[in-house]
Structure formats: C-alpha cells, structure tokens
C-alpha positions in Angstrom: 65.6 90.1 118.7 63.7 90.8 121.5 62.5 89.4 125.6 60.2 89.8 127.8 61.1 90.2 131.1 59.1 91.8 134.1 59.9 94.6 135.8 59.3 95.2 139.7 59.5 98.2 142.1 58.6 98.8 145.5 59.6 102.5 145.8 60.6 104.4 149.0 57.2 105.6 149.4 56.3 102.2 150.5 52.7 101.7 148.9 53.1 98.8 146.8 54.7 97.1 143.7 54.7 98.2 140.1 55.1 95.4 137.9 55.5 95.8 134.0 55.9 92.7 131.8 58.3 94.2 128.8 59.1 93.0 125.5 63.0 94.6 125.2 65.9 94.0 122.1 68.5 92.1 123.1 71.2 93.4 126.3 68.6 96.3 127.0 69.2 98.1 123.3 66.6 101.0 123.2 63.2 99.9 121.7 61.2 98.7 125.3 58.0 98.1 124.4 55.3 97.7 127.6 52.7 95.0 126.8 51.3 94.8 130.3 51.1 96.4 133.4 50.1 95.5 137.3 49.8 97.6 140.5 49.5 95.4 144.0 48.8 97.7 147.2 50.2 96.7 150.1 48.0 95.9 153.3 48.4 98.3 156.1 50.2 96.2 158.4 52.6 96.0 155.5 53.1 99.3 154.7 53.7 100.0 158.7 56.2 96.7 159.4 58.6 98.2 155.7 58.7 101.8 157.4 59.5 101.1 161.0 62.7 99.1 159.5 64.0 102.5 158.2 64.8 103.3 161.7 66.2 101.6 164.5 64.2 99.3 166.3 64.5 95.8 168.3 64.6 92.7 167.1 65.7 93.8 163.0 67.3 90.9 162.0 64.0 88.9 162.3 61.9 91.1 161.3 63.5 92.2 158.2 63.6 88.4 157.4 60.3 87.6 158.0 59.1 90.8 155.8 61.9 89.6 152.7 60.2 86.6 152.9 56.5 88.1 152.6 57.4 90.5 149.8 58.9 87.9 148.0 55.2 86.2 147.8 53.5 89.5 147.3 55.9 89.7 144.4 55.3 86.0 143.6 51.4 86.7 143.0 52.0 90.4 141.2 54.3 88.6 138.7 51.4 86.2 138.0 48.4 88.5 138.2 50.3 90.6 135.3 51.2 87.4 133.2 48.0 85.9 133.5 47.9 82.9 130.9 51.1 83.2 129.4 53.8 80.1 130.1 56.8 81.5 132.4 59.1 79.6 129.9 58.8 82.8 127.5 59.8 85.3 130.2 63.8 85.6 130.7 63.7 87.3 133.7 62.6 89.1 136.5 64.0 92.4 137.5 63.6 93.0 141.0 64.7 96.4 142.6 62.5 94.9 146.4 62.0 97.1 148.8 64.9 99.7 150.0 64.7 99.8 154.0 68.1 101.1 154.6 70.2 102.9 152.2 73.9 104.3 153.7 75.9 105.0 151.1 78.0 107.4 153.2 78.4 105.3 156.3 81.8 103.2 156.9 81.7 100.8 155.2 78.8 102.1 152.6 76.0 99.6 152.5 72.4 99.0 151.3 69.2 96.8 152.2 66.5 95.6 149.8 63.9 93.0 151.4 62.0 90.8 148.9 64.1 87.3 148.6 65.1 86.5 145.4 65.5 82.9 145.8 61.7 82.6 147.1 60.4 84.5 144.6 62.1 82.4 141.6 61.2 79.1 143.2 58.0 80.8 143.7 57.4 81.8 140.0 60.1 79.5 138.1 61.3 82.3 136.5 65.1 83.9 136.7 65.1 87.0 139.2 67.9 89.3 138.6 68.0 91.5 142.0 70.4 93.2 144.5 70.9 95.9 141.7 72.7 98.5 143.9 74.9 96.8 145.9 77.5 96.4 143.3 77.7 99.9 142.2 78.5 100.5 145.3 81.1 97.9 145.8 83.2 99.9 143.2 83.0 102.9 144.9 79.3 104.7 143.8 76.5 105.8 146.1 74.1 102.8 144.6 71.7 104.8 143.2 69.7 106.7 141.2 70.2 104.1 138.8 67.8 104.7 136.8 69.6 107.4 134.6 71.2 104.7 132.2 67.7 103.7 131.3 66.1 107.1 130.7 69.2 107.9 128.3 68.5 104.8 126.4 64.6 105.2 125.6 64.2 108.9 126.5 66.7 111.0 125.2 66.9 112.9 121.6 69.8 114.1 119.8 69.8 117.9 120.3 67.3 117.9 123.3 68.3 118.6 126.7 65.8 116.5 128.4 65.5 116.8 132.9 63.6 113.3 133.6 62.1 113.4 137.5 60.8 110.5 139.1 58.8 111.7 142.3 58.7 108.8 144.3 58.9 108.8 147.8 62.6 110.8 146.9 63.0 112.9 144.3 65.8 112.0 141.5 66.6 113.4 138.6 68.6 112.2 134.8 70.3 115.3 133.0 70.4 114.0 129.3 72.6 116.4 127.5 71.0 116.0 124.3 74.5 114.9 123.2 74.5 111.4 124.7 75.7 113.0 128.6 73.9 112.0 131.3 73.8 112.8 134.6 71.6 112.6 137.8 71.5 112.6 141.4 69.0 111.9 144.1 67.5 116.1 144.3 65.9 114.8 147.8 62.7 114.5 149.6 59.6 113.8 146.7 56.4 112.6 148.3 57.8 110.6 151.6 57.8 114.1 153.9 54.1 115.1 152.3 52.7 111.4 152.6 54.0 111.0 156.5 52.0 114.3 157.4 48.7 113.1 155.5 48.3 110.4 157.6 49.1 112.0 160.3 46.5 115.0 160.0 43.7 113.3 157.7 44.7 109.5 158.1 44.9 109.1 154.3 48.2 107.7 152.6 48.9 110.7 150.5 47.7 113.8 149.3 45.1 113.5 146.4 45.7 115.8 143.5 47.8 117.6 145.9 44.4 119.2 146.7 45.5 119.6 150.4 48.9 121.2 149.5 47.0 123.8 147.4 44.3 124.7 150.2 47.4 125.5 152.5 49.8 128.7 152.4 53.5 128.4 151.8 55.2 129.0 154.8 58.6 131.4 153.7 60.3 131.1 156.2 59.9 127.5 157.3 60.4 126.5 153.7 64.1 128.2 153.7 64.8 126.8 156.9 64.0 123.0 155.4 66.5 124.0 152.5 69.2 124.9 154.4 69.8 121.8 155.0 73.3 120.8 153.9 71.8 117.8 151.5 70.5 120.5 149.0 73.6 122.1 148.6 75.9 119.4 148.8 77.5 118.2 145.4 76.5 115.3 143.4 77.1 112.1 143.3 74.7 112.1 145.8 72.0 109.7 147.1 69.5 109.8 149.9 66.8 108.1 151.8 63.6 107.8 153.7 66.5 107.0 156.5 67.2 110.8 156.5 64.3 112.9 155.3 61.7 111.7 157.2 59.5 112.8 160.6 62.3 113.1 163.1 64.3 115.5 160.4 61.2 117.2 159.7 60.0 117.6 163.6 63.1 120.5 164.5 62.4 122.3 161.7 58.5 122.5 162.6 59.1 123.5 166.3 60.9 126.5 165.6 58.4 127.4 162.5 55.0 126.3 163.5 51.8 126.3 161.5 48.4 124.6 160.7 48.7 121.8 158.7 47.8 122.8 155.7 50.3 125.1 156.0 52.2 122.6 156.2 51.7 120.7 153.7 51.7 123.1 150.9 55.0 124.0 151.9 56.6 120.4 152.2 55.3 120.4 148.2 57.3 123.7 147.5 60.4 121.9 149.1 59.8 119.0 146.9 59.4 121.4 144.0 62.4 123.8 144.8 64.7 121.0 145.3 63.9 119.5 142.1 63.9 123.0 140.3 67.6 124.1 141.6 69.1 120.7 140.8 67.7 120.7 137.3 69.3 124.4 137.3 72.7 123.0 138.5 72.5 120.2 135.6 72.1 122.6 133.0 73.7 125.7 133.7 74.0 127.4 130.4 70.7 125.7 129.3 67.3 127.7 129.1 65.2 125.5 127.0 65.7 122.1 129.1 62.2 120.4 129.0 60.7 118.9 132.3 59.2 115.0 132.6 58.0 114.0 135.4 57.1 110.3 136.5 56.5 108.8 140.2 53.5 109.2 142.0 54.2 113.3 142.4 53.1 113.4 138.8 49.6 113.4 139.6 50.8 116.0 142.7 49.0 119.8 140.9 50.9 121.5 143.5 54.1 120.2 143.0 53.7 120.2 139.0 52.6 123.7 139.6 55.4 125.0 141.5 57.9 123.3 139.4 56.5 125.4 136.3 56.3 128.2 137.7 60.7 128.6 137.8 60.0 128.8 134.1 60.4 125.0 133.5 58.7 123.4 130.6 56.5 120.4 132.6 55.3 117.7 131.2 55.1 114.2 132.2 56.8 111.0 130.7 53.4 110.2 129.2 54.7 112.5 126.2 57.6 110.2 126.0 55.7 107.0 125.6 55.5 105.4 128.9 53.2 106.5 131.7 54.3 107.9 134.7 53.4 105.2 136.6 55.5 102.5 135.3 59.0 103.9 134.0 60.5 103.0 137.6 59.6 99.4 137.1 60.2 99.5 133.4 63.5 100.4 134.4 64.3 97.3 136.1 63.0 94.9 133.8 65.9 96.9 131.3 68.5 96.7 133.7 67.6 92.8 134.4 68.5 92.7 130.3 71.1 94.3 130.4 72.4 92.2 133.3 71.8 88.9 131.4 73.6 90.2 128.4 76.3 91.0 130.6 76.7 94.6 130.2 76.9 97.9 132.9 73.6 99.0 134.3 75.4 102.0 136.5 76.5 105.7 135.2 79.9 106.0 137.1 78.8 110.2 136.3 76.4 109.4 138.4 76.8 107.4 140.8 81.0 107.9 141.2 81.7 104.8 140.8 85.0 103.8 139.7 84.3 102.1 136.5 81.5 101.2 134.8 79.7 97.9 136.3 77.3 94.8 135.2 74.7 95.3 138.1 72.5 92.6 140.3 72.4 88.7 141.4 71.1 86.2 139.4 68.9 83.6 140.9 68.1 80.8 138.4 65.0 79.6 137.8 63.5 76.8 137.4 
C-alpha cells in the first residue's frame, strides 16, 4: 500500500520552500514516487528577518515568533499551490523540516530551533504536520542532523555500489552508502551559504549563477588553506554544523589576513566547498576507489564546484541519475521521514548522528 504525503524544506540557505507531494509504501518502505512538485521564493524582507536570527540580536523571542508564524502561512499556501484540486482528506501528512535558525548541537545543553508553527500550518491546511524532526535525535544523545542519510539508503543505494550522496545546500552534507546496507554521513561543512553571502554583497544578487562568477575568479592558495585549517574540517564525525558558524564574521579574519578581488574570492570559497566535500568523501571510503559522486542542493547547478569536485578523481553526477532531481530530494526526504514517523518507526542513523539508540523522529500535530 501506498500515501501521499508532502514533503517541505526550507534549507539553511534561506531562499525558499521545496514542497514535493509523494506517493510512498507504507512506514517509508523504498518505492517513493514524486507526483508533484512546488518551489515558493521567499520575499526579501523574508529572507533578511530568517538570517539575522542566526545571530544574536534584540528582541528574538518576538521576532522569531512572529516569523514561525509567517512561515507557517507561506507553508500553508505552498502546500496548496502544489495540491491544487486534490481533497486534503487523501494526504496523510505533512512533513515539515521549517526553517533551521539556530542549530547547537555542541552547546550545554545541545539544542535546535526550527520556525514554521506546526499547529498553524495544520489548522491552516487540515492536514497532519509531522515536524520538529531533529530535536529528538538529539534528546538521545545525536547532533540532530544530517538526517537525511536514512532516506538516501532507502531509495538510493545498490547492493555492491558504494554510492557518496551530497546535498549542497546552504551546508554541505554527505551519506556514505557502503554498498552493503552501511551508511554513514556527516555535515562536510560550508556548501553555498559563504558563496551566496559574498554575491550579494559584491553584485547584489542571491547566489552565484552557474557558478559563472566563481569560474571568472582565481583560487587563492593560500587563503583557501588558511579557510581549511579550521578545526571543523578535521574534526571527527558525528558532526553537524550551521550558518551559526560558517558564515560572514568566520569568513571576515580569514579575508583580512589574505586579501583579494572578489572574484578571487569567490572562486576560492567554491574550492572550499569542493575540498571539504572531496576529503570527507575520502574519509568515508578509505579503501574505496570507485565510489560514485551525486550531488543534489542548489550547488548542483554550481559548474565550479561540480568541477572541482571532479577533478580529485571523483565520478560526479547528480541525483538526477538516481531518479529524483536535485532539487527536490531534501524535501522528498521529509515527506519519507513524516511516513516513517506515522508508522512509528526510527527516522535517525545513530552512525550518524551518535545517538544512543535508534529513534522515531518529529511532533505530530493532528489535523483536522
């Protein structure tokens, strides 16, 4: 047997929601099928009220309120925009990852933040929202995320294929699928955020088309080793990471002791994307040489980070080769865990995350 549900994901680079509607076998078997699919922007004010709440500022408390409460109705409208005619009765839920503003899983206590109410969004829509997806992970002990590793082993891995899956999103993560049924994954670190913050900055666009502006530009050696010496890279996994750490002020220390033009610049914040990704794919699969490389996020369309991830002898390809485009396998991922939640099985890789056991993830909201 199988559901729909929809899938939602407003991703750390903070440009809008991805929202798949899915047709998935019972308690998230492997067999997702995408039927539709829906892209909502967010409005500029938007975009700039989600990333001043990754740092500290005045008044949060209010202001992240007020913004749950607006992403909940953005949500609200994607969720029927990508529906269209068909009756809410014959979805069984919504699976809603909102929008990450904090994420500290190595502060005392560990904690998270996702804004996009669930309880507004299912009165909203009528339909069951399954949300809150990370904090549970980390109440047994994990770092909350990437948890979208248990989803990519389901629908993406093949007996005797040893398969890196990289979502470039605003942070890079990566699922190591063994090709035995292992799977790891960690968060490999910046993706797009550090690239994106310096395009509109210098050209006052939201990212870097093509990457065409990274590939004008000259790597800068010695600024680029500098970035990854950073203790992150080398740390070992579990390991998870944020816009709350790679972000201007990280990136501003770094710059002053290595200036350059910002082209410059930006070609070699895509080599740090790429060289991240390309030595954590190495430390997944050490005695592996014929690991194939697909990516999906936004950096996908990115030639110069694509390019430079070839070019340490990778095999790149994108998840379109695995049947979903790269677009949507974030949100896809969320509709699977929102089964999977329902059926009332574990959503998290404990490999992965370090949790202590194995855990059914997320809140349920009823809905009407």
């Amino acid at each position: 047997m199988k559901s729909c549900y929809v899938g939602l994901m407003s991703g750390t680079s903070g440009d809008g929601v991805d929202a798949v509607l899915a047709s998935i076998p019972d308690h998230g078997a492997a067999g997702l099928t995408l039927e539709r699919t829906f892209y909502q922007p967010y409005t500029g004010d938007l975009q700039s009220a989600l990333a001043a709440l990754t740092t500290a500022g005045g008044d949060e408390l209010h202001r992240a309120a007020i913004l749950s409460l607006r992403l909940a109705d953005v949500f609200a409208q994607a969720v029927f925009d990508l529906i269209g005619s068909r009756d809410v009765s014959a979805i069984s839920a919504i699976g809603s990852h909102g929008h990450t503003v904090r994420h500290a899983p190595h502060a005392d206590p560990p904690y998270t933040v996702q804004l996009g109410c669930a309880a507004r969004l299912a009165e909203r829509t009528g339909i069951t929202v399954v949300s809150d997806f990370r904090a549970r992970d980390m109440a047994a002990g994990g770092t909350g995320a990437p948890l979208a590793p248990a989803f990519h082993r389901a629908v993406f891995s093949a007996p005797g294929n040893a398969r890196a899956i990289v979502n470039v999103g605003g942070i890079a993560n990566l699922s190591a699928l063994d090709g035995d049924g292992g799977a790891g994954g960690f968060d490999c670190g910046p993706g797009n955020a550090l690239m994106d913050e310096w395009t509109r900055r210098h050209r006052g666009q939201n990212f870097d088309h093509d990457g065409a502006w990274a590939l004008s530009g000259k790597v800068q050696e010695k600024l680029l080793r500098d970035l990854l010496a950073d203790a992150y890279f080398s740390a070992p996994p579990p390991k998870s990471t944020g816009r709350e750490y790679f972000n201007a002020a990280w990136l501003a220390p770094h710059l002053k002791k290595n200036p350059a033009a910002p082209a410059d610049v930006q070609a070699t914040l895509a080599a740090l994307t790429a060289d991240s990704i390309a030595a954590a794919i190495r430390q997944s699969f050490p005695a592996k040489s014929d690991v194939h490389v697909y990516v999906c996020g936004g950096g996908a369309r990115n030639a110069a980070v694509m390019q430079r991830i070839a070019a340490h002898g990778l095999s790149v390809a994108t998840t379109d080769a695995l049947g979903i485009a790269p677009d949507w396998v974030e949100a896809a991922a969320f509709a699977w865990l929102a089964a999977r939640t329902l059926g009332n099985k574990p959503g998290n890789l404990p490999a992965v995350t370090g949790a202590r056991r194995a855990a059914v993830l997320g809140t349920v909201c009823p809905g009407r």
